[in-house]
Biopython code that builds the backbone (N, CA, C, O; Angstrom):
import numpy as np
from Bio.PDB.StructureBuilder import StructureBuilder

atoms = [
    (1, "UNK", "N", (25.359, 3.502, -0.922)),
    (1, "UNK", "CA", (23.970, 3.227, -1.281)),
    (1, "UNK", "C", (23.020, 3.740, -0.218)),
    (1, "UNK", "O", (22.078, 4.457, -0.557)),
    (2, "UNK", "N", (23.158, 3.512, 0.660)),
    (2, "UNK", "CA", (22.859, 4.192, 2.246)),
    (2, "UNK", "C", (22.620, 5.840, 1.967)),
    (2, "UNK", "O", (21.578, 6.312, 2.422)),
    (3, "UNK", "N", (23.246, 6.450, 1.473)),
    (3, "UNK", "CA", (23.597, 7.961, 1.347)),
    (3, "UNK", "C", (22.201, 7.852, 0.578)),
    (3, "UNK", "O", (21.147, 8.334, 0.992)),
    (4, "UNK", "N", (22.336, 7.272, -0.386)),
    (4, "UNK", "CA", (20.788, 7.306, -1.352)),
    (4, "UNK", "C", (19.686, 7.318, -1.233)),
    (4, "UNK", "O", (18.953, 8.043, -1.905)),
    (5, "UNK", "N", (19.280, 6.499, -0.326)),
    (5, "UNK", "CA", (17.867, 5.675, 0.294)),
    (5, "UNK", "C", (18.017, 7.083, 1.668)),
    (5, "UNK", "O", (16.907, 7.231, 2.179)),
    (6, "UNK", "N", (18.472, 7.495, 1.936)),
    (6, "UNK", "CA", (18.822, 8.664, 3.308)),
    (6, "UNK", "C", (18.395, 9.693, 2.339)),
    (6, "UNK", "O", (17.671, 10.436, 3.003)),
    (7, "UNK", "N", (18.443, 10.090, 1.264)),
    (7, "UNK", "CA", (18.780, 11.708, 0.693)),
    (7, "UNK", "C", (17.109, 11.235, 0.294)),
    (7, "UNK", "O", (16.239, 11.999, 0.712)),
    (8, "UNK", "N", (16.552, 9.712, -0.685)),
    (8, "UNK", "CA", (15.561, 10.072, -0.664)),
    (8, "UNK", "C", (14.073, 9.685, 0.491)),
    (8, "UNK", "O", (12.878, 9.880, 0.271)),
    (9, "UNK", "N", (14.526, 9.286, 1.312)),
    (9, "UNK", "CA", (13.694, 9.628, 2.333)),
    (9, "UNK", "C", (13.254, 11.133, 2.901)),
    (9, "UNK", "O", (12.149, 11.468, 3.328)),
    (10, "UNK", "N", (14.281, 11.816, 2.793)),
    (10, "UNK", "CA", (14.335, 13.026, 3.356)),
    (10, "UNK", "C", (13.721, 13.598, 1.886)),
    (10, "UNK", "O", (13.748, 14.779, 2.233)),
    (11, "UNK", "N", (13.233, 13.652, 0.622)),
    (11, "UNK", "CA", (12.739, 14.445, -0.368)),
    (11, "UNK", "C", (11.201, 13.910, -0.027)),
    (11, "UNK", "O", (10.206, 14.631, 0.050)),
    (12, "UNK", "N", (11.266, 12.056, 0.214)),
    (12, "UNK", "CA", (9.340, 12.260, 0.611)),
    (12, "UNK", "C", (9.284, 12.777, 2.326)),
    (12, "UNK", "O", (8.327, 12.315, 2.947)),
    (13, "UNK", "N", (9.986, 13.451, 2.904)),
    (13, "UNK", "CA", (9.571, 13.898, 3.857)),
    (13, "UNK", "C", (9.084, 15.222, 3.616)),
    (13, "UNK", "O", (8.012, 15.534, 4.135)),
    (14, "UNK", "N", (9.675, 16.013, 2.942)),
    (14, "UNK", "CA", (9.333, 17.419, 2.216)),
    (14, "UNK", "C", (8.382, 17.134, 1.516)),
    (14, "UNK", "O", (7.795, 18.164, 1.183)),
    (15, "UNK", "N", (7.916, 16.214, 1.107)),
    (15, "UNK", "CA", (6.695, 16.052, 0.099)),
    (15, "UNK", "C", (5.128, 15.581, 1.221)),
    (15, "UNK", "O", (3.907, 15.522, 1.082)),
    (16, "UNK", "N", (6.099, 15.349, 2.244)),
    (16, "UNK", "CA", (5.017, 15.333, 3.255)),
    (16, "UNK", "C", (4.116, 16.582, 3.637)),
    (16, "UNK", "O", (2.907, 16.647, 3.859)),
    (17, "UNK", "N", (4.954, 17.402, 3.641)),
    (17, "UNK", "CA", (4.459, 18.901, 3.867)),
    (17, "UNK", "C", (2.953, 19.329, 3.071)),
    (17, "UNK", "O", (2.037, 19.989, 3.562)),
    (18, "UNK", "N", (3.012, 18.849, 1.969)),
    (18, "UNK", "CA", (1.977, 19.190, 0.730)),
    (18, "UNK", "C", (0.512, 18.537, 1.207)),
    (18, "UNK", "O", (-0.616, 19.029, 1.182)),
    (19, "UNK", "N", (0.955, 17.321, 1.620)),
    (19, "UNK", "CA", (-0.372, 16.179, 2.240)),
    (19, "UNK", "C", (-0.311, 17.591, 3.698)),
    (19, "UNK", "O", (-1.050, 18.567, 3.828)),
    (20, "UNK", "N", (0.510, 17.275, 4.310)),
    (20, "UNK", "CA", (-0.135, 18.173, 5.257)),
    (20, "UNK", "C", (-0.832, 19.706, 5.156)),
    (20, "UNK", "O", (-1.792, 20.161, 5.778)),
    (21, "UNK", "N", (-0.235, 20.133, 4.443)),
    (21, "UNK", "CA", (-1.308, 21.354, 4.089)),
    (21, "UNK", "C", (-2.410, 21.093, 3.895)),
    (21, "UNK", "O", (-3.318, 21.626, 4.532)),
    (22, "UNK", "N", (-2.666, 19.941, 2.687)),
    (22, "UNK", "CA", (-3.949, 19.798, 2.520)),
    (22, "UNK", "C", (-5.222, 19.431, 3.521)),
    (22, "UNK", "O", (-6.447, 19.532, 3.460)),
    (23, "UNK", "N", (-3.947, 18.804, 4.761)),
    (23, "UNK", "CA", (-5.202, 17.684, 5.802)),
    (23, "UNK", "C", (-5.683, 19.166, 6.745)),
    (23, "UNK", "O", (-6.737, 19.100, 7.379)),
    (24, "UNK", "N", (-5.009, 20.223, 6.779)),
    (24, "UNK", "CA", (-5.221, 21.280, 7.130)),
    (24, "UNK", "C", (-5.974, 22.454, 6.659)),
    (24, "UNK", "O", (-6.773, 23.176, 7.255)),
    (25, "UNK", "N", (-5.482, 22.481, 5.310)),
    (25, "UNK", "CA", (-6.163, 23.871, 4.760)),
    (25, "UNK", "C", (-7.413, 23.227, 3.856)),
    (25, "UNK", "O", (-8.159, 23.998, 3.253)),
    (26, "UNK", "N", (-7.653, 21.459, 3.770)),
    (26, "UNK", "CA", (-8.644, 21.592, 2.567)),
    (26, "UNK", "C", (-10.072, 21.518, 2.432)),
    (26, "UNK", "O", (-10.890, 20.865, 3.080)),
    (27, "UNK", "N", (-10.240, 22.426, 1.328)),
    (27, "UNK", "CA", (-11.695, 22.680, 1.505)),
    (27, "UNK", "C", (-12.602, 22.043, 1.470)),
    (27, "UNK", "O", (-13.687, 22.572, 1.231)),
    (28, "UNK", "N", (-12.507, 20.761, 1.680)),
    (28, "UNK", "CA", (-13.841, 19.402, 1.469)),
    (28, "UNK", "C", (-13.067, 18.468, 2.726)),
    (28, "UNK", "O", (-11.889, 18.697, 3.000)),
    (29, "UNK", "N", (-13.672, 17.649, 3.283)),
    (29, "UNK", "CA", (-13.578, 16.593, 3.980)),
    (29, "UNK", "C", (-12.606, 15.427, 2.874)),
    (29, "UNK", "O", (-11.626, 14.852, 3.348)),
    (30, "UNK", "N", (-12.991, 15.217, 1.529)),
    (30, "UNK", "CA", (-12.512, 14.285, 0.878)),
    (30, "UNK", "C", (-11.045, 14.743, 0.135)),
    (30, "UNK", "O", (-10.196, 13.980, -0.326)),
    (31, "UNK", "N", (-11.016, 16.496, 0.174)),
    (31, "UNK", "CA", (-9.547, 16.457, 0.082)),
    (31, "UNK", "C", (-8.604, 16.430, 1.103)),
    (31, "UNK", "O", (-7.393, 16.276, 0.947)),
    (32, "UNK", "N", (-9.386, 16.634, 2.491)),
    (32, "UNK", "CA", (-8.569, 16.504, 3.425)),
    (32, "UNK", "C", (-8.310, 14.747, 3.632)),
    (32, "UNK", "O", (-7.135, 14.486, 3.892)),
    (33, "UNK", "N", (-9.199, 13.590, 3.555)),
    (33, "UNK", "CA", (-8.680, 12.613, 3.009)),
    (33, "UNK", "C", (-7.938, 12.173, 2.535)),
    (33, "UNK", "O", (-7.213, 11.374, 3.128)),
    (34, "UNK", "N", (-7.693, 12.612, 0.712)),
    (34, "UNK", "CA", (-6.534, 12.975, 0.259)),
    (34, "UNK", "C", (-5.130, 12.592, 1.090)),
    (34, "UNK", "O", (-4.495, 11.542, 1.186)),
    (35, "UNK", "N", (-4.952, 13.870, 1.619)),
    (35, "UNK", "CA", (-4.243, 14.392, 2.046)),
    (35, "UNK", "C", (-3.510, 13.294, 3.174)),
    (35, "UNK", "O", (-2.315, 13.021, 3.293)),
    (36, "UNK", "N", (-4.786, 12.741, 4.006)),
    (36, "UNK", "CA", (-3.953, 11.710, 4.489)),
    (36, "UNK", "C", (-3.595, 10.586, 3.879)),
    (36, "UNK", "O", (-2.727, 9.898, 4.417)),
    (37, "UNK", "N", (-3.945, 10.336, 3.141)),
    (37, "UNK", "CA", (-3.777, 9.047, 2.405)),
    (37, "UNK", "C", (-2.393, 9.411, 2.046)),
    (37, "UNK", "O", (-1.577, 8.524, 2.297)),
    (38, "UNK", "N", (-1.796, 10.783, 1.380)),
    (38, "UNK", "CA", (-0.630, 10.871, 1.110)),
    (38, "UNK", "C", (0.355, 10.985, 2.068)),
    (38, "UNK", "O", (1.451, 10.551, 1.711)),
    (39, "UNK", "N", (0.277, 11.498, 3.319)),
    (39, "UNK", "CA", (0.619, 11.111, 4.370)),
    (39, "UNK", "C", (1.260, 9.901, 4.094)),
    (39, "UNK", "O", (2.376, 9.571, 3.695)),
    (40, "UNK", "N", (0.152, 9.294, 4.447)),
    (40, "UNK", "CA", (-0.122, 7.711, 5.427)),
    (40, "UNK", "C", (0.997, 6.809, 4.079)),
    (40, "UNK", "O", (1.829, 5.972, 4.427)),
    (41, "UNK", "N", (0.793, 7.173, 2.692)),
    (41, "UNK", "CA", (1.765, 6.155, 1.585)),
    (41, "UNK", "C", (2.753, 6.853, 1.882)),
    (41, "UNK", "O", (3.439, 6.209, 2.675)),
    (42, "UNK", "N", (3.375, 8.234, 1.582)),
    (42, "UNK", "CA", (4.435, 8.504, 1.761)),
    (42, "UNK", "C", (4.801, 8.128, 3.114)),
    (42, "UNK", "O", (5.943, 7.755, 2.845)),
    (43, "UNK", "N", (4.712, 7.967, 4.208)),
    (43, "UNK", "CA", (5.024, 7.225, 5.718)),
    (43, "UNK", "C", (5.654, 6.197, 5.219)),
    (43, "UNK", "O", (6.819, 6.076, 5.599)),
    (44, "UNK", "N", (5.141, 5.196, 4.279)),
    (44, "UNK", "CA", (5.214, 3.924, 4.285)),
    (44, "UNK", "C", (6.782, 3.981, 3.436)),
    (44, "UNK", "O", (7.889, 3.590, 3.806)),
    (45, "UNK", "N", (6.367, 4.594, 2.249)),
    (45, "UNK", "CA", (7.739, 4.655, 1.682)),
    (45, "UNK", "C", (8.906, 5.403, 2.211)),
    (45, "UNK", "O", (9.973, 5.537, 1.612)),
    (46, "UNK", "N", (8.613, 5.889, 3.404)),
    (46, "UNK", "CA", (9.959, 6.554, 4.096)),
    (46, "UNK", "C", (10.428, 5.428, 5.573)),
    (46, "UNK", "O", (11.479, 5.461, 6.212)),
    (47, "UNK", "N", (9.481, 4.700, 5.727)),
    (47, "UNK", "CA", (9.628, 3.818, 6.502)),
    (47, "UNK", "C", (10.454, 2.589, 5.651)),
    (47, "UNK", "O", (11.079, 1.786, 6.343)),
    (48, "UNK", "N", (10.466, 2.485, 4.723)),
    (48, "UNK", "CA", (10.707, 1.039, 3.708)),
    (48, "UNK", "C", (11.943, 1.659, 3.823)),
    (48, "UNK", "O", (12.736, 1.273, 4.683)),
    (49, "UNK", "N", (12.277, 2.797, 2.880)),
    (49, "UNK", "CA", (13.889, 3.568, 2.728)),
    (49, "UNK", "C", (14.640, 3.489, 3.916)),
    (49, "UNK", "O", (15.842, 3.285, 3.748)),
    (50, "UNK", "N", (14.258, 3.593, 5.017)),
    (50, "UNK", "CA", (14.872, 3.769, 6.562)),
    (50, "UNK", "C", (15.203, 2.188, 6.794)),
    (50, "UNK", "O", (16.268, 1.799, 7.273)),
    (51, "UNK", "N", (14.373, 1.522, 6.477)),
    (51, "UNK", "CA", (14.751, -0.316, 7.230)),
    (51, "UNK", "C", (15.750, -0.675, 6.539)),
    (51, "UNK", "O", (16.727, -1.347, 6.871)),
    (52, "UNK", "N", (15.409, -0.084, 5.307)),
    (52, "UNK", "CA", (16.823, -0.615, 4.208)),
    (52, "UNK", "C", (17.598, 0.164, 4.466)),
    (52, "UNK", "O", (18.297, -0.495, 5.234)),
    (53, "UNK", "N", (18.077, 1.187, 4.413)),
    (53, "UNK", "CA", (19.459, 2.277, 4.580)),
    (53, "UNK", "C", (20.200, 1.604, 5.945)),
    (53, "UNK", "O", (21.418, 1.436, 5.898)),
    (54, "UNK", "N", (19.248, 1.117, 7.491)),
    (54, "UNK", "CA", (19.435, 1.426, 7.986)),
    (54, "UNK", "C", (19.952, -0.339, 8.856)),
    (54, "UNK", "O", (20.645, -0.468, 9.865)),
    (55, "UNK", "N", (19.315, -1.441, 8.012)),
    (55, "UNK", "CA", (19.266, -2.342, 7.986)),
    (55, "UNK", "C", (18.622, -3.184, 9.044)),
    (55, "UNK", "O", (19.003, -4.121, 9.745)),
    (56, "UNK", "N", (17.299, -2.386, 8.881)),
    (56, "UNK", "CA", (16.374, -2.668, 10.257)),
    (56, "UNK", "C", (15.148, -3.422, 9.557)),
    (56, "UNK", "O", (14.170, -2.724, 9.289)),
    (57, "UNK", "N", (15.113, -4.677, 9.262)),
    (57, "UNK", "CA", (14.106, -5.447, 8.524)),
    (57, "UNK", "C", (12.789, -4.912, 9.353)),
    (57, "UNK", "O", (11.832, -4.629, 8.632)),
    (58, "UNK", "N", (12.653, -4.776, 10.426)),
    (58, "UNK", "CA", (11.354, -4.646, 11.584)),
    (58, "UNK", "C", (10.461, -3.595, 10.873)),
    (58, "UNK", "O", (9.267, -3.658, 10.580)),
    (59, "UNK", "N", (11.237, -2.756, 10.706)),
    (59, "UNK", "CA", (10.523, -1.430, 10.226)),
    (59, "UNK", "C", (9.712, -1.668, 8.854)),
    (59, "UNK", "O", (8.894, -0.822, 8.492)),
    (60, "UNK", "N", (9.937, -2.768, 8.139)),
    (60, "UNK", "CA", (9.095, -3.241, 6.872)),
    (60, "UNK", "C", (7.826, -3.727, 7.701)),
    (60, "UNK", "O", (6.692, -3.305, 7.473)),
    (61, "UNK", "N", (8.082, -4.502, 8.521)),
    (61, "UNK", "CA", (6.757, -5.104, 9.338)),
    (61, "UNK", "C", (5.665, -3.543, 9.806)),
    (61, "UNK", "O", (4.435, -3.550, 9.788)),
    (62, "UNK", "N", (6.603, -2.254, 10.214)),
    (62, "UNK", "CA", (5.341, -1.487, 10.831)),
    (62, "UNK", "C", (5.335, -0.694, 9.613)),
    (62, "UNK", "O", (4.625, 0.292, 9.814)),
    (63, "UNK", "N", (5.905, -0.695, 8.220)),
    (63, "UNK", "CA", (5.111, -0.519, 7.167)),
    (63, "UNK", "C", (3.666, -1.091, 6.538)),
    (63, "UNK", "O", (2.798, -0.660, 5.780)),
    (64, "UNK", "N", (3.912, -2.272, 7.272)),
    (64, "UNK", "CA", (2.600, -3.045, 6.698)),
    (64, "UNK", "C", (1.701, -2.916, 7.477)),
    (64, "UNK", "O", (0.553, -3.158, 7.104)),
    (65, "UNK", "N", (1.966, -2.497, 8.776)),
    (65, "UNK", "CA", (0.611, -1.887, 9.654)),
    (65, "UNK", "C", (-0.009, -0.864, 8.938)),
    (65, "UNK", "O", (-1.205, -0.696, 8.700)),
    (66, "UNK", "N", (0.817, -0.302, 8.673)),
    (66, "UNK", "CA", (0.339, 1.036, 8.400)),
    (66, "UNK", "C", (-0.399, 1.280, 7.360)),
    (66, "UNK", "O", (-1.329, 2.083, 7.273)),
    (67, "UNK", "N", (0.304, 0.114, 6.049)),
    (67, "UNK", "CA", (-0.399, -0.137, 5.259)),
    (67, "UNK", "C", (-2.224, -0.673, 5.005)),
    (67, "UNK", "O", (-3.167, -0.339, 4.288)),
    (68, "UNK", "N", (-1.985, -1.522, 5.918)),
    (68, "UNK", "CA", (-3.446, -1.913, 6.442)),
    (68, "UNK", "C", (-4.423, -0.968, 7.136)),
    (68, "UNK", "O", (-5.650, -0.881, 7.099)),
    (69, "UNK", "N", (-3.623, -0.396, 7.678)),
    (69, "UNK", "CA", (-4.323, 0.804, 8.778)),
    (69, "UNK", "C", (-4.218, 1.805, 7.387)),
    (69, "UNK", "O", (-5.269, 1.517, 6.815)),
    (70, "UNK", "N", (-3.886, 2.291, 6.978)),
    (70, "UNK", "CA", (-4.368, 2.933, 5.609)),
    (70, "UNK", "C", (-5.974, 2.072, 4.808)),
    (70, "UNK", "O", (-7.157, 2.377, 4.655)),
    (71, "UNK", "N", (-5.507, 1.459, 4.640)),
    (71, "UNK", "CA", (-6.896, 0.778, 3.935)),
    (71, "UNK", "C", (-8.063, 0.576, 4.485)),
    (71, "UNK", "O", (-9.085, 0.528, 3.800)),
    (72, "UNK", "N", (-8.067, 0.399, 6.073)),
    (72, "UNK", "CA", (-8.872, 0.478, 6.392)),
    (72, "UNK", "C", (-9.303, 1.812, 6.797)),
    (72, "UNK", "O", (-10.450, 1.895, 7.237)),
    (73, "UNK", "N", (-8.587, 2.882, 6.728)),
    (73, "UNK", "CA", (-9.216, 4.206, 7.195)),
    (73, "UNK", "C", (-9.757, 4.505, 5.630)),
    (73, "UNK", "O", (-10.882, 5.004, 5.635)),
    (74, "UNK", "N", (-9.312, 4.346, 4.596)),
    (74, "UNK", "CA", (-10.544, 5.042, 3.796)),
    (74, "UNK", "C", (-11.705, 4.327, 3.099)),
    (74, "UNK", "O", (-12.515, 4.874, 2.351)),
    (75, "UNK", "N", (-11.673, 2.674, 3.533)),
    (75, "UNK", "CA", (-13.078, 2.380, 3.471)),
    (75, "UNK", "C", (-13.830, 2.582, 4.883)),
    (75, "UNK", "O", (-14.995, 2.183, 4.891)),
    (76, "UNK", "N", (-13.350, 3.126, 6.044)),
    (76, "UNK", "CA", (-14.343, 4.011, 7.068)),
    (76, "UNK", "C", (-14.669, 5.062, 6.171)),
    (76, "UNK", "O", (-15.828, 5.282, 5.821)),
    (77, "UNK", "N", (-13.801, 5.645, 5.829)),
    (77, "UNK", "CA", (-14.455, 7.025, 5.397)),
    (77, "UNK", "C", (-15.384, 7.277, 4.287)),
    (77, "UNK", "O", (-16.125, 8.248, 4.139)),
    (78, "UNK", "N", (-15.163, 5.816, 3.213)),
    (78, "UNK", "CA", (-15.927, 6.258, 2.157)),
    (78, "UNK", "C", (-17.228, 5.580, 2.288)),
    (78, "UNK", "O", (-18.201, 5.714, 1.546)),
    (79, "UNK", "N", (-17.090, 4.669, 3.561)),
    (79, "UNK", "CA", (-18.845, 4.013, 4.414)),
    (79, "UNK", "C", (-19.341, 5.287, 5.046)),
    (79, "UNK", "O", (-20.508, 5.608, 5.273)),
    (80, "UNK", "N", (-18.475, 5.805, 5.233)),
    (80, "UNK", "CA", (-19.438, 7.449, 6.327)),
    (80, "UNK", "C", (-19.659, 7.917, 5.268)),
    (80, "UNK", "O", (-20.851, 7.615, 5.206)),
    (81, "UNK", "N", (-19.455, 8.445, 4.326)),
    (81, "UNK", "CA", (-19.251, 9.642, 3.040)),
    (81, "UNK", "C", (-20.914, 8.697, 2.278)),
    (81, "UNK", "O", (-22.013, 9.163, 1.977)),
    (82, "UNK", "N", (-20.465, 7.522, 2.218)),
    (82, "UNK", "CA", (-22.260, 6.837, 1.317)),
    (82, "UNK", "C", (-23.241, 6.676, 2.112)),
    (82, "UNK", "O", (-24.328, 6.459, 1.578)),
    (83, "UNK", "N", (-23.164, 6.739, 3.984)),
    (83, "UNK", "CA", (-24.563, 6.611, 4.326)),
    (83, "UNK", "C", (-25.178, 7.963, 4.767)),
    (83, "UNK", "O", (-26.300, 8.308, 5.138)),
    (84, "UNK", "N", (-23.821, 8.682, 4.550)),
    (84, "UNK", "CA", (-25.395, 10.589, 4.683)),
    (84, "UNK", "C", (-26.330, 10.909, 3.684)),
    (84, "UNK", "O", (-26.668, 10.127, 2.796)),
    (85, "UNK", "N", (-26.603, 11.650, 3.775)),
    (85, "UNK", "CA", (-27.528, 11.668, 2.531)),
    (85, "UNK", "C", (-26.537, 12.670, 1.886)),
    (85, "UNK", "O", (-25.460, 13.009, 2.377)),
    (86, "UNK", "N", (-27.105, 13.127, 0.617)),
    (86, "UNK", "CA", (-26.205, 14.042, -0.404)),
    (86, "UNK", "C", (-26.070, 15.068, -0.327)),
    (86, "UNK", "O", (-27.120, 15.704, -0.232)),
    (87, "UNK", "N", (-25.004, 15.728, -0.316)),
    (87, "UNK", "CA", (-25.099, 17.125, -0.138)),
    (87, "UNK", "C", (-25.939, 18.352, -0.917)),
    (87, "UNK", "O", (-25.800, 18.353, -2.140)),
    (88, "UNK", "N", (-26.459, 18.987, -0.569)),
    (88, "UNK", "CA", (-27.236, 20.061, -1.466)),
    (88, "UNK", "C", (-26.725, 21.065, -1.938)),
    (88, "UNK", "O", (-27.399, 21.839, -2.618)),
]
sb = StructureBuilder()
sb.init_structure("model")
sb.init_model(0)
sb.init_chain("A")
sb.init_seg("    ")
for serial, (resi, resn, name, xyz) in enumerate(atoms, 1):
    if name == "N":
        sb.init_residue(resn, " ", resi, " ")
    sb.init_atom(name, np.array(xyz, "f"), 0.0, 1.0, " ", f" {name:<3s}", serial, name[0])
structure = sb.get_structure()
């Protein structure tokens, strides 16, 4: 079962790649957002797969940081994004 939760950790790690392109190549501030946000969930779900495969309960706990620390980075961002004025 181990082999399982291992093979798919390692497919959202490759799927990490995609968020990272985007936090890199994308053409708006809000797709580079995006981008982390997919990051930052896929993190979480490769962190969850690892505590379990690996039988490290702890690692659920710095999922939930992260989780939080996710939530709070994109209501920063979407408080910066509503008090500029609009783009032209």
């Amino acid at each position: 079962m181990s082999d399982v939760l291992i093979a798919t950790a390692l497919v959202l790690l490759l799927s990490m790649t995609a968020g990272l392109a985007r936090v890199v190549v994308g053409p708006t501030p809000a797709d580079r957002m995006m981008g982390a946000q997919l990051l930052g969930t896929t993190g979480i779900a490769v962190l969850l797969l690892m505590g379990r495969a690996f039988e490290m309960p702890a690692l659920a706990d710095v999922a939930l940081i992260f989780a939080l620390l996710a939530a709070v980075a994109v209501s920063a961002f979407t408080r910066r994004r509503l008090d500029r004025e609009p783009d032209e």
